[in-house]
N, C-alpha and C positions, 0 to 999 in steps of 0.2 A: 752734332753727330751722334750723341749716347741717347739724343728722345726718340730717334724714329724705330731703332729695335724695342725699346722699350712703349711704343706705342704699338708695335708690330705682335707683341706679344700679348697686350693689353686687352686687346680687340681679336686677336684669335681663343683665347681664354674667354672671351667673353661670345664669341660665339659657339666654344663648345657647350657651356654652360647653357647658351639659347636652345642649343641644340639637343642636349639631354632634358632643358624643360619640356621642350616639345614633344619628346620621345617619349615623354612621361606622361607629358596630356596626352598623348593617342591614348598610352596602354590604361590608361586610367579613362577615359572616353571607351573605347575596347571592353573594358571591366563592366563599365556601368550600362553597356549596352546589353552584354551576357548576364547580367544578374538584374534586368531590370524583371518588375515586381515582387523580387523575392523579399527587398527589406518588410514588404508589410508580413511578409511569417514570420519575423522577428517580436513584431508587438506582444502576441501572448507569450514567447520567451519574457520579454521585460512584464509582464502584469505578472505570470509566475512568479518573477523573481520580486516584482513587490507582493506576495501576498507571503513568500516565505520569510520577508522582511518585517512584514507585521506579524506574523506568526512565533518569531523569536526575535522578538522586546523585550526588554524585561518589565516597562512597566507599559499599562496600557495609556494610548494617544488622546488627544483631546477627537472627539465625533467628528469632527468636523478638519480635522489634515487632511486626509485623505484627498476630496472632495476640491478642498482650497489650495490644492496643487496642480488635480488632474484638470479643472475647468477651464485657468488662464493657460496651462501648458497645452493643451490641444487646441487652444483659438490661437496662441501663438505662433504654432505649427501649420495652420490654414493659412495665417495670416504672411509666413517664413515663406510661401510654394517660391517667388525666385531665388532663395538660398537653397538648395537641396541638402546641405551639410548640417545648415542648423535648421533646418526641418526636420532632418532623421533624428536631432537631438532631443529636439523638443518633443516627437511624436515619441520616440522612444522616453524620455521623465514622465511625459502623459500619459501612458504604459501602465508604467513601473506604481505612480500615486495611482490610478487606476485600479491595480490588482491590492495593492494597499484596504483602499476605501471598500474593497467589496470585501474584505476580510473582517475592515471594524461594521459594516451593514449583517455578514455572518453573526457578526458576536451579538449588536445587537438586537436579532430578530430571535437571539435563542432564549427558553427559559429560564429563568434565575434558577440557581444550584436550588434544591433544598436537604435542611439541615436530616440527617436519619437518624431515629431512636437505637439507643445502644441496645436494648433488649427486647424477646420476643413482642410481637407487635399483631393483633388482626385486624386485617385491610379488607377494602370490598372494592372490589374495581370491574370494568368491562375486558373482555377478554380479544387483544386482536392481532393475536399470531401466537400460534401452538408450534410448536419443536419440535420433531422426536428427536431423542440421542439413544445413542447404542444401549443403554440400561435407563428407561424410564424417557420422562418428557419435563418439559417448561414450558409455562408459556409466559405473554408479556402483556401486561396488562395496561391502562389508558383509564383515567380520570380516578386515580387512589386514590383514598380517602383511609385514615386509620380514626380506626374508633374510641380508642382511647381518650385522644387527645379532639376529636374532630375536626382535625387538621387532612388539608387535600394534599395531595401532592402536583404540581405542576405537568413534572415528567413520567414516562413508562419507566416500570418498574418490571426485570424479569424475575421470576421465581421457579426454583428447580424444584418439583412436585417429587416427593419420596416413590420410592419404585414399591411396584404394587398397590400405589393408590387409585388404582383404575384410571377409569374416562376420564379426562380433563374437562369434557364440553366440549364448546362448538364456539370460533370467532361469531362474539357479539354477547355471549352468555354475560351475564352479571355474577359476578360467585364473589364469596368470601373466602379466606383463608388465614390460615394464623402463621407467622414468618418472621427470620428473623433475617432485619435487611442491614446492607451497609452500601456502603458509598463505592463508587470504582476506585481501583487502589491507585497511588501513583505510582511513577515510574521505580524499575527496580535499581536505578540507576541512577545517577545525575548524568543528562544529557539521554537516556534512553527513552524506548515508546512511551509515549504519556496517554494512558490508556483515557486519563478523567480527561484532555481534552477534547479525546474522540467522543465520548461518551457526552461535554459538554455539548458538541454540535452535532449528536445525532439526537440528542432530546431525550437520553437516559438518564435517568436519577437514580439507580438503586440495583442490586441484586440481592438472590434473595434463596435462601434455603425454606423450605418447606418444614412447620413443624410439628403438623397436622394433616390432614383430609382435604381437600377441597372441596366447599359446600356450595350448588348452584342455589342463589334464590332466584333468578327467574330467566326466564329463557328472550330475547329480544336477536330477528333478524337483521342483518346487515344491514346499515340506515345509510351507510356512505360507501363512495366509490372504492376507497380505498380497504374498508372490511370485506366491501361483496370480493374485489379481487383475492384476499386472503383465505376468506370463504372458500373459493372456487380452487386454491393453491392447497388446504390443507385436505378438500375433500378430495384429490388429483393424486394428494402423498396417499389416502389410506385407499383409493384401489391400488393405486400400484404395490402396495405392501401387503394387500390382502393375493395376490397374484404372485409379487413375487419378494419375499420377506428374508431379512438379514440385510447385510453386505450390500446383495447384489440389487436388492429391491432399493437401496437406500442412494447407491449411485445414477440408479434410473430415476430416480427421484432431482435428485439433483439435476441432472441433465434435463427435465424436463419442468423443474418448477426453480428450481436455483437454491432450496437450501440443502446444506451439506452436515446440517450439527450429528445427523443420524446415521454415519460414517465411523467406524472405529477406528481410533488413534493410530495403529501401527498400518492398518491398508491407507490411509492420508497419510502419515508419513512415506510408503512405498510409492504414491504418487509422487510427492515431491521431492525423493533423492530422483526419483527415474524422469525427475524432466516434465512430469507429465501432469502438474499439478493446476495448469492452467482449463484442463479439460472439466474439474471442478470448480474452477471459477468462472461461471455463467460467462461468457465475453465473444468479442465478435466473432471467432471461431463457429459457436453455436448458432446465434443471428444469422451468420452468412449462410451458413447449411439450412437454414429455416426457409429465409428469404428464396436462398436457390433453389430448394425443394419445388418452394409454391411459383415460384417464377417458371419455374421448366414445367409444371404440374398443366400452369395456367394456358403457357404459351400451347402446350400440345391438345389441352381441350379446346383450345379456339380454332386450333387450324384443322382439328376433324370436322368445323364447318366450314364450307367454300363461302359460302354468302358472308359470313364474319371475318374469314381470312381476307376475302378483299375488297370488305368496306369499311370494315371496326379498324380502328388505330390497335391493334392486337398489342405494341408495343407499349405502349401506354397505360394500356389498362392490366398489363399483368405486370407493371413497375407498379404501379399504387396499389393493386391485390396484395403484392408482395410485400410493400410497406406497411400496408393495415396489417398483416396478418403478425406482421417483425414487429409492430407496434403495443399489437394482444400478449407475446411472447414477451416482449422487454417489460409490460407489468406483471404479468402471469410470474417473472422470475425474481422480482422485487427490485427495480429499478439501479441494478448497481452499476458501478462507476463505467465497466471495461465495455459493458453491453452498451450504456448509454450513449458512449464515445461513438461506437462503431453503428448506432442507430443515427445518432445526428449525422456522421458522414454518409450513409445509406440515405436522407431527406436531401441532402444537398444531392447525388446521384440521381435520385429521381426526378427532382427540380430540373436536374442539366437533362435531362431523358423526355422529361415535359417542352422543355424551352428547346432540345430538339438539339442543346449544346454537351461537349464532354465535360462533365465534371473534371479538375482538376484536382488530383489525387492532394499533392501536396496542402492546398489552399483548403481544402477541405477537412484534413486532419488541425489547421490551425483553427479552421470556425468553429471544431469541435470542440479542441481545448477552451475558445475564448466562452462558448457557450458554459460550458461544465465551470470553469473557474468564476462563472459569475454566479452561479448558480450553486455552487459548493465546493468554495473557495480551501475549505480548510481541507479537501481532499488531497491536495498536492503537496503533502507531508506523507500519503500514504503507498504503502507499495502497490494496490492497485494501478494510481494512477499512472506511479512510476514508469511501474512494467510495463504498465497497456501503450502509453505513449510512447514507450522509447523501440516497443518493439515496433509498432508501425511505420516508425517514422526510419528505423533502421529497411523495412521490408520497401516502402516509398523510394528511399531514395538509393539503396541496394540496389531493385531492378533496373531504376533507372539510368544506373551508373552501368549495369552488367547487358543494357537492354542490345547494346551495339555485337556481342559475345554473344548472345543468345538468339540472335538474328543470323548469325554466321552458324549455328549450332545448327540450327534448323533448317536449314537451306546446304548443309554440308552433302557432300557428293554421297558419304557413305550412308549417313542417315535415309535416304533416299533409295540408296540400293536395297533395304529392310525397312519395307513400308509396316508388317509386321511386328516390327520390335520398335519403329520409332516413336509411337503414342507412348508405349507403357516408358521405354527408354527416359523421352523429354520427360514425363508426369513423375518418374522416381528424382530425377534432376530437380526439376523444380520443387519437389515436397524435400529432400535436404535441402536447398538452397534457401527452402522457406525457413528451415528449423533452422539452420547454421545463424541466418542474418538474426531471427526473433530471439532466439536463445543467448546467442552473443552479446546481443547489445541489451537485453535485459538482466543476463546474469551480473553486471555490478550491484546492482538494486537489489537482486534477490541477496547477494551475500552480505549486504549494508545490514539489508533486516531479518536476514536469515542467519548469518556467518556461517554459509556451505555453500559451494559449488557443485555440481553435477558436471561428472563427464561424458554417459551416453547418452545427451539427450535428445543428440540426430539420432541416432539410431530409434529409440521408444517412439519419436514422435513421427519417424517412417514405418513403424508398424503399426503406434495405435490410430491415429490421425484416419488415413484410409478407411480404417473401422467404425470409427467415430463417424464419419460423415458419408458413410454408403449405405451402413446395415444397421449402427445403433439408434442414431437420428431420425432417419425414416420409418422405422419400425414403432419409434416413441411418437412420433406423429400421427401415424395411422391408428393407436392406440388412442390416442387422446381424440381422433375421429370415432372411434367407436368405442369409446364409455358412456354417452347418451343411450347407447343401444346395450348396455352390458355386454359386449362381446370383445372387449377389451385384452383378455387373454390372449384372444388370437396374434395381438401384436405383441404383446407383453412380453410371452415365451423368448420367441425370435429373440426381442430386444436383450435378454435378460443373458444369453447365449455369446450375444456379443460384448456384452458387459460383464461377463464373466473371460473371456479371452485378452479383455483390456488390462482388467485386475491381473490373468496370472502376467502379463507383459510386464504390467507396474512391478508385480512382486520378484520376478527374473529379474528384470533389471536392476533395480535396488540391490538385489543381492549378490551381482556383479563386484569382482575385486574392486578399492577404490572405486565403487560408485561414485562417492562425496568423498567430501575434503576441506575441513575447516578453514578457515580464510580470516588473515587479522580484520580489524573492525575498520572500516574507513571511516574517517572524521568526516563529521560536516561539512569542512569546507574543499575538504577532496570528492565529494560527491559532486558537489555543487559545481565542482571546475570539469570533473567527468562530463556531468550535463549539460555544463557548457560545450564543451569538445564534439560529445553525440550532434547538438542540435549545428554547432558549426561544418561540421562535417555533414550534415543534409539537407543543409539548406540552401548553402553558397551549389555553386551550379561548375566554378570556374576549378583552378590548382588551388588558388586561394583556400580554397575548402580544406586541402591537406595538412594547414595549420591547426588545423581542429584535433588534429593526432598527438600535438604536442600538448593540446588542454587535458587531453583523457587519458597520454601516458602520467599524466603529474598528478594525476586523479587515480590512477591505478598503485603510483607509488607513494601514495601521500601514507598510507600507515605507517612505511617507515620512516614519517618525520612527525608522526604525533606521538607521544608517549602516552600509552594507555596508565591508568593509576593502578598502584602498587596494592592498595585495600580498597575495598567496600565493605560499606556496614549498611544490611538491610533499615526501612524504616520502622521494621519494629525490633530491630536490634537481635534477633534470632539467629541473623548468617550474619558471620563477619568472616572475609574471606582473602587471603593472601596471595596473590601473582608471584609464581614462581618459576620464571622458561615459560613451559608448557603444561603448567598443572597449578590450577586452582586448589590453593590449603584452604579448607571451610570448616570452621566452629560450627556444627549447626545445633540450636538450640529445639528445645521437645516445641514442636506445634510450626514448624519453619516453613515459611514457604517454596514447595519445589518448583513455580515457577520464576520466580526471582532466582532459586539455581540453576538452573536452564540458562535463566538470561546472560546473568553473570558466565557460565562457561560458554556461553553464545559468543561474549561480547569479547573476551580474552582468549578467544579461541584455545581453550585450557581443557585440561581433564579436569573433574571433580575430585579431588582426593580429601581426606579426612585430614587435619591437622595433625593430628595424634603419629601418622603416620611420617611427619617429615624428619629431616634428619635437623641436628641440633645449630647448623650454621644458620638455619634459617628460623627454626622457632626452638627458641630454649627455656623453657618451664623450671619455676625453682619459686611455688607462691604466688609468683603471676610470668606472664610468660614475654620473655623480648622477641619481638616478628622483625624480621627484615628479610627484606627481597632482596638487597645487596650484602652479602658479607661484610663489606668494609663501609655501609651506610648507616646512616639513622636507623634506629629504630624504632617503634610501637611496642606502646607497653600495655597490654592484655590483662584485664585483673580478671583472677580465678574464684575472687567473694572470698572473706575468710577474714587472711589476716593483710594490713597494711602494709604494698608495696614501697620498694627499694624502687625513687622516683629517678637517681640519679640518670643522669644522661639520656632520658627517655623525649624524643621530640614529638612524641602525643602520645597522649593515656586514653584508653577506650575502654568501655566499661560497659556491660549488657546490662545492668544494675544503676540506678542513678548513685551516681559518683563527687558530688560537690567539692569536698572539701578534702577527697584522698592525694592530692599533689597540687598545689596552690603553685604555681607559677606553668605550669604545663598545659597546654591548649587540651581542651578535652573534649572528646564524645562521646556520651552516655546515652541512657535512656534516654532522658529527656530531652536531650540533643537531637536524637532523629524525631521523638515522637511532634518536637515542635518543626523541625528543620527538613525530615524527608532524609532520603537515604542519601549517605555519605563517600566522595571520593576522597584517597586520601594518599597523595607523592611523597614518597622518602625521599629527599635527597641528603646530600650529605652535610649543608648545617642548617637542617631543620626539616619540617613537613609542612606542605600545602595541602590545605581542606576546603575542599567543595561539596557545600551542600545542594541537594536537591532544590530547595526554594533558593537560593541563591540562583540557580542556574535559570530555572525558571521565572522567576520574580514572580511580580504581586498583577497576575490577569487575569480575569472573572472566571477560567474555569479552575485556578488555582484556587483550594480551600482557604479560609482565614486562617493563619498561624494559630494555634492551640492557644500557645500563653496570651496573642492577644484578648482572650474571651477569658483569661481569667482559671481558666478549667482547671481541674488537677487531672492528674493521670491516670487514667481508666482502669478499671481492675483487668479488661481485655488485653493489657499486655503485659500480667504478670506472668510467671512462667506459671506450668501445669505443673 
């Protein structure tokens, strides 16, 4: 009598269970039908993330990881097609060692460091790329060689030529000059920009202060592709400077050849509080106004003939007119990261235009990534890359989410009734909706390495944008059609007009209450969950996506679960500097670096304020000085030189002076400390302090210098004080 309820119950439990499996394979069948193709945009997410994987190691890999992960894991993944689960696993580890192994092929296709003389030095090299900047020039030289020693140097070396030393020459000139060089600094920080690994993979060795004249010995024309294009970029800067000079000749410049060093500091800074600072970085913005220009140029001269309108593929051939021409323009402006992006999605467009199919927006921003990371892997530590990706991919999958809204927008009864107002109406809509989506999802990245937000930067980039690609662009185009003929002014003017109404926008805006606004530092690995979040939320197609919101809020609050450190002490021991709230306490010593303070107030989003200045719960001087950032914590014992501190209780002693043997059981940093170790973090807590050095952080990888003490060296007279 008791089995049959109990079988009654057995067998209905077991068919709801049948029946929520079932419900589950729909929606999961359901899912995989709405997101199929999208898992392959996921690939260069996973090769990204192994190449920032190899990018912070601490020590470097055997050649051959990379390689001997990615080969079986992608045959495996072929070989997985009727598992679809462990296929996406194994194509996605195939990925990830992927983006790995083109990071150790970066490293080793670059130069070896070479070592730099500590004092003045004359060098003879070929010259292949001039500078201007706001007061004087550089330029950057190719096959050094110092004469002293009759030692080469591998990499370019730039040298900033003293003001007033006339002409520099001409890309290709042979000259000598007498200079004294040094090495890229490292970071001002443990964990900040690491300037020497840029410099390792862009094939710099050296900068370099002028301490002489520069002397040509002999004049040699452009032998390669890459000096003739420089050639043709630097003689582009000096009509447009002979036309139209300062400021305003210098942003036209920029816009139409890509460098910006000849820009002064506070109109670049008014660019980038007001938003507007991507209009100096060459990027697809500029490309697409190039392309469109000559696309609409092309199409309208073919159809003034009937015989070509209706026998020539008209379509066709002003998509590849417009790719050669975007193809001139992307070397003309020195091949950088944001241009290059938006020129490979431009080849696949055209490709789809040839083959007669639509390019797909999304699939194409992924080919462009996977192209760029195999081809310069180590760029995706940088904010270029950052930014340019994350805005398009926000601009992709934005419309495509808002495209059902914007279809009702434009088909609305009212819009309709004001045929008049509906062009201008929709085109102000869509240009903030452009800047809201670009600006939004790039400002984390800008405050990562910026530590500042902008707030109007829909607004600047609905005034200047319009300007930028109706009156400044085509008028620097027409211009660059007629410097063959020296009549170059006739566009120049125009252009210069509009580049002058961009600047005062930049400088209004900027100077708007709360323009910017400092913003704590996000950690690494709150960036990284942010980026995760972005690419989950544009890629998936379904609700699913909306999970992506919880990656990028915990990305947004991650600084307040990292404790930034309490001291820094530069690596040459110059600044050593105290977290206090909101205001950085700085010792600066005579000859300090103002960029390392910068950084440091960048990085603690703090004021600068002087030591001397604090009150005495936080730094109290008495022969040497106790620091604490907590009242009730450890403290930092500060010697002032002189006489022998009172070590008691002190949970590190730091010393801008080497310090040996002034408190024997107390963890120390001194001179020699950074000069071997790199610049110093350093946690008070309350029993004891944590020190991190710069080589710690970084470890032992080829663009990381040899540790000092291992070579034996003493201490350079370059870091005693003045």
């Amino acid at each position: 009598m008791m089995v049959a309820p109990v079988v009654t119950r057995f067998t209905r439990r077991h068919l709801q269970v049948a029946e929520l499996a079932s419900l589950s394979g729909a929606a999961a069948s359901r899912w995989a039908e709405a997101e199929q193709g999208r898992f392959v945009l996921w690939l260069p997410v996973f090769m990204g993330a192994g190449t920032l994987l190899y990018l912070g190691l601490r020590a470097e890999p055997p050649a051959w990881a990379g390689a001997a992960v990615a080969v079986p894991a992608a045959i495996a993944a072929i070989l997985a097609r009727p598992w679809p689960v462990a296929r996406a696993i194994l194509a996605a580890l195939a990925a990830l060692a992927f983006g790995c192994a083109c990071g150790q092929l970066a490293t080793g296709r670059a130069p070896p460091i070479d070592p730099m003389p500590s004092r003045g030095v004359t060098i003879t090299g070929q010259i292949s790329r001039i500078e201007a900047l706001p007061a004087g020039s550089r330029v950057v030289l190719q096959g050094v060689a110092i004469e002293q020693s009759s030692r080469r140097i591998a990499r370019t070396v730039r040298i900033k030529l003293r003001p007033g030393d006339g002409d520099a020459g001409a890309v290709g000139d042979v000259v000598r000059i007498r200079a004294l060089l040094r090495a890229p600094q490292p970071p001002a920080y443990p964990g900040g920009w690491d300037l020497q690994r840029d410099a390792f993979f862009s094939g710099l060795g050296a900068y370099g202060q002028a301490l002489g004249p520069i002397e040509l010995l002999h004049h040699e024309p452009p032998h390669s592709l890459a000096l003739g294009v420089q050639w043709l970029r630097d003689t582009i800067d000096r009509r447009i400077a002979a036309v139209l000079p300062g400021t305003i000749g210098a942003i036209a410049a920029t816009l139409l050849t890509g460098g910006a060093a000849a820009i002064p500091e506070p109109d670049r800074a008014a660019f980038r509080d007001s938003g507007l600072a991507h209009l100096l970085a060459v990027a697809g913005l500029h490309i697409g106004i190039v392309m469109g220009l000559v696309l609409a140029a092309s199409r309208s001269g073919l159809a003034l003939s009937e015989k070509a309108a209706l026998f020539l593929p008209c379509r066709e051939i002003t998509a590849v007119l417009a790719l050669l021409v975007g193809g001139f323009y992307l070397l003309l402006t020195g091949v950088h990261l944001p241009i290059a992006r938006s020129f490979a999605m431009a080849c696949l467009f055209t490709l789809g235009v040839l083959a007669g199919r639509r390019a797909v927006s999304m699939r194409g921003l992924a080919l462009a990534a996977t192209v760029l990371l195999v081809a310069e892997p180590w760029e995706i530590a940088g904010v270029s890359f950052q930014m340019s990706f994350s805005a398009v991919l926000a601009l992709i999958a934005g419309y495509e989410a808002l495209r059902p809204w914007l279809q009702r927008l434009r088909s609305s009864p009212r819009w309709q009734q004001m045929p008049r107002l509906r062009g201008v109406g929709l085109h102000l809509i869509a240009l903030a909706l452009t800047s809201l989506l670009a600006g939004t999802a790039s400002a984390p990245f800008a405050a990562y390495h910026f530590g500042r937000m902008q707030i109007y930067f829909v607004l600047a980039n609905m005034l200047a944008v319009p300007i930028t690609a109706m009156w400044v662009m085509p008028a620097g185009l027409v211009a660059m059609l007629l410097m063959p003929f020296g009549w170059e002014f006739l566009a120049l003017e125009p252009m210069g007009w509009g580049v002058q109404v961009i600047l005062w926008i930049a400088r209004a805006t900027s100077a708007l209450p709360m323009a910017t606004f400092a913003v704590p530092h996000i950690p690494a690995w709150g960036l990284s969950t942010l980026a995760l979040g972005m690419a989950w939320l544009g890629i998936w197609r379904t609700r699913l996506r909306l999970v992506g919101i919880v990656a990028v809020g915990l990305g947004l609050a991650s600084p307040t679960m990292s404790r930034p450190p309490d001291m820094l002490i530069s690596a040459d021991a110059r600044l050593i500097g105290l977290r206090v709230g909101g205001q950085a306490l700085l010792r600066q010593g005579s000859g300090y670096s103002k960029f390392t303070r910068d950084a440091w107030a960048q990085y603690w989003a703090a004021t600068p304020v002087p030591m001397s200045d604090a009150d005495e719960g936080h730094v109290a001087c008495a022969g040497a000085c106790q620091l604490r950032s907590d009242p009730v914590g450890a403290f930092a014992l500060l010697t002032l030189g002189g006489q022998r501190p009172d070590c008691t209780g002190a949970a590190v002693l730091i010393s801008p002076e080497p310090a040996r043997a002034l408190c024997p059981g107390v963890p120390l940093v001194d001179r020699f400390t950074v000069w071997r170790e790199g610049a110093v973090a350093i946690w008070l807590d309350r029993d004891g302090a944590r020190v991190l050095t710069d080589r710690a952080e970084r470890g032992d990888r080829p663009w990381v210098p040899v540790a000092h003490g291992a070579r034996g060296a003493e201490l350079p007279a370059a870091l005693t004080d003045d």
